[in-house]
C-alpha positions as CSV (number, residue, x, y, z in Angstrom):
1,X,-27.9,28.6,-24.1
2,X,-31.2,26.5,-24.5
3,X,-28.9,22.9,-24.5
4,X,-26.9,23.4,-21.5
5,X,-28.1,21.2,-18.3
6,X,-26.5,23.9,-16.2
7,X,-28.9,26.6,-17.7
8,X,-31.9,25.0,-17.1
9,X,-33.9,26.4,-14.0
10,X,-36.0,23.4,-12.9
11,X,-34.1,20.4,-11.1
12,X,-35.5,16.8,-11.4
13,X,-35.2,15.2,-7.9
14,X,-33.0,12.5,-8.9
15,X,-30.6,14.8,-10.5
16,X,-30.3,17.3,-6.9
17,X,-31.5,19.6,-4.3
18,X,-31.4,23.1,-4.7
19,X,-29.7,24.4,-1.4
20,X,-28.8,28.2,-1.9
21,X,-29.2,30.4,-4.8
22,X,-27.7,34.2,-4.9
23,X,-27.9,36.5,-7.8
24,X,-24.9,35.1,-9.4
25,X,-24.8,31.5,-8.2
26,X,-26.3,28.5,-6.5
27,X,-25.7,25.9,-4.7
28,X,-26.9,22.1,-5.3
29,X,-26.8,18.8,-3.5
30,X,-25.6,16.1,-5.8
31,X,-28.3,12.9,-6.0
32,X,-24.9,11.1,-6.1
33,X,-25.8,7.4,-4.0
34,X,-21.6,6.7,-3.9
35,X,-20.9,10.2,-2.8
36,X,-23.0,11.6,0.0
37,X,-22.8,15.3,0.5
38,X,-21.1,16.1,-3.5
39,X,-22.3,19.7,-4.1
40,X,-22.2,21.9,-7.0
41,X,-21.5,25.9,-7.1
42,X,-22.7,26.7,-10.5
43,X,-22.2,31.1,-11.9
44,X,-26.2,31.3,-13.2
45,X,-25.4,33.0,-16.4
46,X,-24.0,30.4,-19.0
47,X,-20.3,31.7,-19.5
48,X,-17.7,28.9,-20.1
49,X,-14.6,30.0,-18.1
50,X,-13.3,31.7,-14.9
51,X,-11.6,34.1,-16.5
52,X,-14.6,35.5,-18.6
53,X,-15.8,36.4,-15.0
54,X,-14.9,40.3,-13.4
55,X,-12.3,39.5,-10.5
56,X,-15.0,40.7,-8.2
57,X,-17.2,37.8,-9.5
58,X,-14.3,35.2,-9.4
59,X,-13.8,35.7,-5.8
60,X,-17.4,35.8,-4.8
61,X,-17.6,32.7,-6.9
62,X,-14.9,31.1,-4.8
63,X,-15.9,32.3,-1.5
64,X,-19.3,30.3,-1.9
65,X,-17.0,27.4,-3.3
66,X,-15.1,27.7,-0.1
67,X,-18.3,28.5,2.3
68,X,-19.5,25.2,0.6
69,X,-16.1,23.3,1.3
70,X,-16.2,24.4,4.9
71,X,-19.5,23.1,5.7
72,X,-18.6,19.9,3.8
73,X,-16.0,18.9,6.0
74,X,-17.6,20.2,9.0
75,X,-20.6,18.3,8.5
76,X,-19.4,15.3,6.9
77,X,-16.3,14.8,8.4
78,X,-14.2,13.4,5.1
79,X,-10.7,12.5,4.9
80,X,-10.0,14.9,2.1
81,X,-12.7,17.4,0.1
82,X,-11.9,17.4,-4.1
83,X,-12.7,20.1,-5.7
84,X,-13.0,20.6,-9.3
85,X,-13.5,22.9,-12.3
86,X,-13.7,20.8,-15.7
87,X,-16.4,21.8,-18.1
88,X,-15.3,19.6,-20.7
89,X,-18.6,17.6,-20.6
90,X,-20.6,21.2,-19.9
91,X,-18.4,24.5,-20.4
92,X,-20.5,26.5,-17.8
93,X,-18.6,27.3,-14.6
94,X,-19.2,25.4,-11.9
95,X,-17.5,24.0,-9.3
96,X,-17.6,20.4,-8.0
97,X,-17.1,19.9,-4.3
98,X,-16.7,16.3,-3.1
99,X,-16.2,14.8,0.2
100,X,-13.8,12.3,-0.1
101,X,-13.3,9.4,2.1
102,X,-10.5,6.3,2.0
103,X,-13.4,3.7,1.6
104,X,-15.4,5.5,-1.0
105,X,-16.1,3.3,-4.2
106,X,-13.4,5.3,-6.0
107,X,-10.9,6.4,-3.6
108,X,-7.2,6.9,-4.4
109,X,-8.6,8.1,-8.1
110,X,-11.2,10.6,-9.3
111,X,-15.2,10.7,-8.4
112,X,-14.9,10.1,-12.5
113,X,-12.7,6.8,-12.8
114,X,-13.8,3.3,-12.3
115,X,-15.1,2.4,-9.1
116,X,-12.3,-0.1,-7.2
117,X,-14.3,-0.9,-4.0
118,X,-17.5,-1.2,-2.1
119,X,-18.4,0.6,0.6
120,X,-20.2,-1.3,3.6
121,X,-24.1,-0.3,3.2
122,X,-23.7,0.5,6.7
123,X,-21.1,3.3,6.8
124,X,-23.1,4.8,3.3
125,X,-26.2,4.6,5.3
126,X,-24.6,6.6,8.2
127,X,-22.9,9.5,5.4
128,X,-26.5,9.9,4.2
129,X,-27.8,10.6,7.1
130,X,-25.5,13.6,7.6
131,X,-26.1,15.0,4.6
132,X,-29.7,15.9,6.2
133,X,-27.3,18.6,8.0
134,X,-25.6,20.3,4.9
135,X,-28.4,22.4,3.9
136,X,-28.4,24.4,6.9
137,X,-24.4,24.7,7.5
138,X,-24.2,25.8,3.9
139,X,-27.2,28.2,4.3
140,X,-25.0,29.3,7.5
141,X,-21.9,29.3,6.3
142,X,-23.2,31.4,2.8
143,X,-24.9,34.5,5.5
144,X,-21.6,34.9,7.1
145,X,-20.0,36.2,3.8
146,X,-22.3,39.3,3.4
């Protein structure tokens, strides 16, 4: 699909870092500046829902989405980790994976609502730093599936 910005090989740099990329999937680092460490998992092909996916796919879909999860919450230390499948914006599967934290600019509601709070420069400073880490504890966390 030539309009889809999920299709689209090439990332710009403020849009992400490319982390991991298999056959099937890859893995990006969300340019996010509220939301330190928010990765994608995004199926390569341009196919609009899970269960258009062989159950073989689906779980090696989720076990990267998990993999990714893991290393999020290993690394970054959050008080919860959202994850989320929407596609209404984009209908190509992918996965959001968020580190969520009690002070974040959105927290109680969704990465998507209106921001309610800001986050000391400080402690945002100290979550980017981290996110240096991810990269390799995803890369790690990916080779121990095969």
């Amino acid at each position: 699909m030539t309009n889809c910005v999920l299709c689209k090989e090439e990332l710009r740099p403020e849009e992400g870092q490319l982390i991991w990329r298999g056959d099937d999937c890859r893995v990006i680092l969300v340019n996010d500046p509220d939301l330190p460490g928010f990765c994608r998992v995004i199926w390569n092909r341009h196919i609009a829902e899970m269960t258009d996916l062989t159950y073989g796919e689906r779980e090696h879909l989720m076990s990267l989405v998990f993999a990714v999860e893991e290393s999020i919450r290993h690394v970054m230390c959050p008080d919860k980790v959202n994850i989320a499948a929407l596609g209404n914006m984009v209908p190509h599967i992918h996965w959001h994976v968020i580190p969520r934290y009690k002070d974040d600019a959105f927290f109680p509601g969704s990465v998507w609502s209106k921001r309610v709070q800001e986050l000391p420069l400080s402690k945002l400073a100290e979550r980017r730093q981290l996110v240096s880490q991810l990269p390799a504890a995803i890369k790690a966390a990916i080779a121990t599936l095969s």
